[in-house]
C-alpha positions in Angstrom: -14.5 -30.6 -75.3 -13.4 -27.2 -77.2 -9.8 -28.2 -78.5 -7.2 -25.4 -80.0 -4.6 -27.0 -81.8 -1.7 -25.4 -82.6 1.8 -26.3 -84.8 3.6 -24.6 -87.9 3.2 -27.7 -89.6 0.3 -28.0 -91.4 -0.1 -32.3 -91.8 0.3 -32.8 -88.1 -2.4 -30.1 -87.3 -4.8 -32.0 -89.9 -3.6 -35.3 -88.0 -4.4 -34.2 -84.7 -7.6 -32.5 -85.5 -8.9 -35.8 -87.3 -8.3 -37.5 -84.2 -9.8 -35.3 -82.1 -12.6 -35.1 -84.2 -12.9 -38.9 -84.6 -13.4 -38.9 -80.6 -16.1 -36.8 -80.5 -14.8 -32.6 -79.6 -14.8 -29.5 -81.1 -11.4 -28.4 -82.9 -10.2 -25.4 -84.1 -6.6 -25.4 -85.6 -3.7 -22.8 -86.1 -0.2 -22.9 -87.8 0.4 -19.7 -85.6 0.2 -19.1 -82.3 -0.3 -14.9 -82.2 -3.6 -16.5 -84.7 -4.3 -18.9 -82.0 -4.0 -16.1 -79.1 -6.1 -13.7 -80.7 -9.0 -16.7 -80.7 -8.5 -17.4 -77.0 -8.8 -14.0 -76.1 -12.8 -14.6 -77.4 -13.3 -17.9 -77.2 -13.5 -20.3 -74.6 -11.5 -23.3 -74.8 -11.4 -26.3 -72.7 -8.0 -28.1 -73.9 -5.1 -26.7 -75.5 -2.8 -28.9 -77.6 0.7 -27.0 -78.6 3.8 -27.9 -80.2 6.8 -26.6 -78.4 9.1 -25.6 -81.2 7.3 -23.0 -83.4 7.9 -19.3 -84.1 8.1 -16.9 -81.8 6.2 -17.3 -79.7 7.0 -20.4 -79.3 4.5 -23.5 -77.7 5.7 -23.0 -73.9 5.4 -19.2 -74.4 2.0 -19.5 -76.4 0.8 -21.7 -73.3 1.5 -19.5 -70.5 -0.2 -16.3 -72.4 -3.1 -18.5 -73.1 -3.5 -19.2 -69.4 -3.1 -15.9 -68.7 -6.0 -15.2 -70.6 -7.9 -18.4 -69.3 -6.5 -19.3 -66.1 -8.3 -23.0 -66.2 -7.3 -24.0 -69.5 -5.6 -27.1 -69.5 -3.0 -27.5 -72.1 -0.8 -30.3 -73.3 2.9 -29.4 -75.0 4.4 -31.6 -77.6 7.8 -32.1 -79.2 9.8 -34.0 -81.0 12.9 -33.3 -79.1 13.4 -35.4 -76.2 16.4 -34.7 -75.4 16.0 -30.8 -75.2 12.4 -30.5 -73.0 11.8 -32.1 -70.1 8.3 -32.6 -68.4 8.9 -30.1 -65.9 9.7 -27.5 -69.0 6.1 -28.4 -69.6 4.6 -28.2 -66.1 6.5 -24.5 -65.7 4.8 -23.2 -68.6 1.4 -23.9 -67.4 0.8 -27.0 -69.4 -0.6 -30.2 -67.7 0.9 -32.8 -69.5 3.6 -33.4 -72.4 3.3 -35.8 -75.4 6.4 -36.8 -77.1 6.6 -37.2 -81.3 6.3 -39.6 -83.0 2.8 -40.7 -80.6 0.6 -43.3 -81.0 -3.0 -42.6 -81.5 -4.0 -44.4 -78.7 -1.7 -42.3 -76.9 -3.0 -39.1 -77.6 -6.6 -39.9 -77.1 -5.4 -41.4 -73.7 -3.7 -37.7 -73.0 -7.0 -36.4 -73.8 -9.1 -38.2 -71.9 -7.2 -37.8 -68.8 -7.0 -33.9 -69.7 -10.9 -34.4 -69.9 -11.0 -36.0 -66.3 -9.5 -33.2 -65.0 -11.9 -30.6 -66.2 -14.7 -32.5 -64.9 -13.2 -33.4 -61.5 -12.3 -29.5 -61.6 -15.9 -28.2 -62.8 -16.9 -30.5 -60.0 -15.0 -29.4 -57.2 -16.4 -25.6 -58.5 -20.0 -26.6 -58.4 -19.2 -28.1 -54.4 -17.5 -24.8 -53.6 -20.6 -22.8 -54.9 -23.3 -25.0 -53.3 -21.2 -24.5 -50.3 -21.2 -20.3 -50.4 -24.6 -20.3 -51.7 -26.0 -22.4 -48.6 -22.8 -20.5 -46.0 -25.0 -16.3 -47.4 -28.7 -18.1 -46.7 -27.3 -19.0 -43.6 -26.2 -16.1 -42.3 -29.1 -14.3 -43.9 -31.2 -16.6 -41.4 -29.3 -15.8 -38.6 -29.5 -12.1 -39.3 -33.1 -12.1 -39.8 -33.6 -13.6 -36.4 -30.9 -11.4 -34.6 -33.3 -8.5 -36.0 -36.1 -10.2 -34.8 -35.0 -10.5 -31.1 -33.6 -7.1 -31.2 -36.8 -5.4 -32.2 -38.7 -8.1 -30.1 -36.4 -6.9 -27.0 -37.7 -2.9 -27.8 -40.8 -3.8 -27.9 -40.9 -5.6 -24.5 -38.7 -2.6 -22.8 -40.7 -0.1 -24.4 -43.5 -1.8 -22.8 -42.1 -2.2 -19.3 -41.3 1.6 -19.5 -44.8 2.5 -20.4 -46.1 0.2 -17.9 -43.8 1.9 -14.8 -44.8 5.8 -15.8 -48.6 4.9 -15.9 -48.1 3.5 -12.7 -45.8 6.1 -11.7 -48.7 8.9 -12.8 -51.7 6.6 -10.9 -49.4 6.9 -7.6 -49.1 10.7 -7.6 -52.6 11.3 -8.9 -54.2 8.9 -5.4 -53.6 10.8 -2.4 -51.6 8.5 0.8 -54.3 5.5 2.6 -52.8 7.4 5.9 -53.7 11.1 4.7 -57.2 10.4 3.7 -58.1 8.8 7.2 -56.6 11.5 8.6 -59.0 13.8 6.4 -61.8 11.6 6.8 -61.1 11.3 11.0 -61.2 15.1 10.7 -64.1 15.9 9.3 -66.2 13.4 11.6 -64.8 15.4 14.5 -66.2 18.8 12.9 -69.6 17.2 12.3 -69.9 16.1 15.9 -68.5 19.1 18.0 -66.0 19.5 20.7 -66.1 16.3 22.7 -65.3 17.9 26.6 -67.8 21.0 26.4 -69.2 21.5 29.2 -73.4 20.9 29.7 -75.7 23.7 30.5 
């Protein structure tokens, strides 16, 4: 992981960067936390590990800004004042967890892992959600292609049927009536043969 570590006293920033080191992540350290801000606002950082009781602004302070800037940092608070900060002190801040001084090693690394747990089950649920909206837009890309489809489909076929009925509309009026034609035809037989009562001479 990228770790930021950050408290006014330089041997326990040297402390916890050695340890973090030893287990494998990428540290960068600050006695300052306006120093450490103006690195978060161009760097991006997976853990941030704060003591509480620094200048202004102090660790609580320095963890909500930093989540302002990077609103799924996890961070974890630390103190050597038990009796003045409580857990949910932390939690308000922003932070996800809160170490206690003087800490074991084993402790630390064991805050760090679990701070590491969280990223990945959060990176996770991420790459679900995407898969999820990615597969959701081809769906209803699909469906929209196939509404299109049927709705041109559907012109095409009434277009059709229209055509079909004023063709036959135009052969109707073009043919004259069955009953007129015999009529006609009856007519002109009649002419061709002559009155039928005249009389013989």
């Amino acid at each position: 992981m990228q770790i930021v570590i950050v408290d006014d006293e330089p041997s326990m920033v040297n402390l916890l960067a050695s340890i973090c080191k030893n287990a494998g992540h990428d540290v960068v350290t600050f006695t300052s936390s306006n120093a450490a801000l103006n690195h978060l606002a161009f760097h991006r950082t997976d853990l941030l590990i704060a003591d509480i009781v620094m200048p202004p602004p102090d660790g609580l302070s320095l963890i909500s800004r930093a989540r302002a800037i990077q609103s799924d940092l996890l961070a974890i608070a630390m103190t050597g004042h038990s009796g003045r900060y409580r857990v949910n002190d932390a939690l308000a801040a922003g932070a996800s967890d809160l170490l206690f001084k003087p800490f074991r090693v084993d402790e630390l690394k064991a805050r760090i892992m679990l701070a590491e747990e969280r990223r990945q089950a959060v990176e996770h649920l991420q790459e679900q959600r995407d898969t999820l909206h990615r597969m959701s837009a081809e769906m209803i890309k699909g469906l929209r292609e196939e509404l299109v489809e049927a709705r041109r489909d559907a012109g095409n076929a009434v277009h059709a049927a229209m055509t079909a009925a004023a063709m036959a509309g135009s052969a109707k009026k073009a043919a004259p009536p069955v009953a007129a034609a015999r009529e006609a035809e009856a007519a002109a037989e009649d002419a061709a043969d002559g009155p039928a009562d005249a009389p013989v001479k």
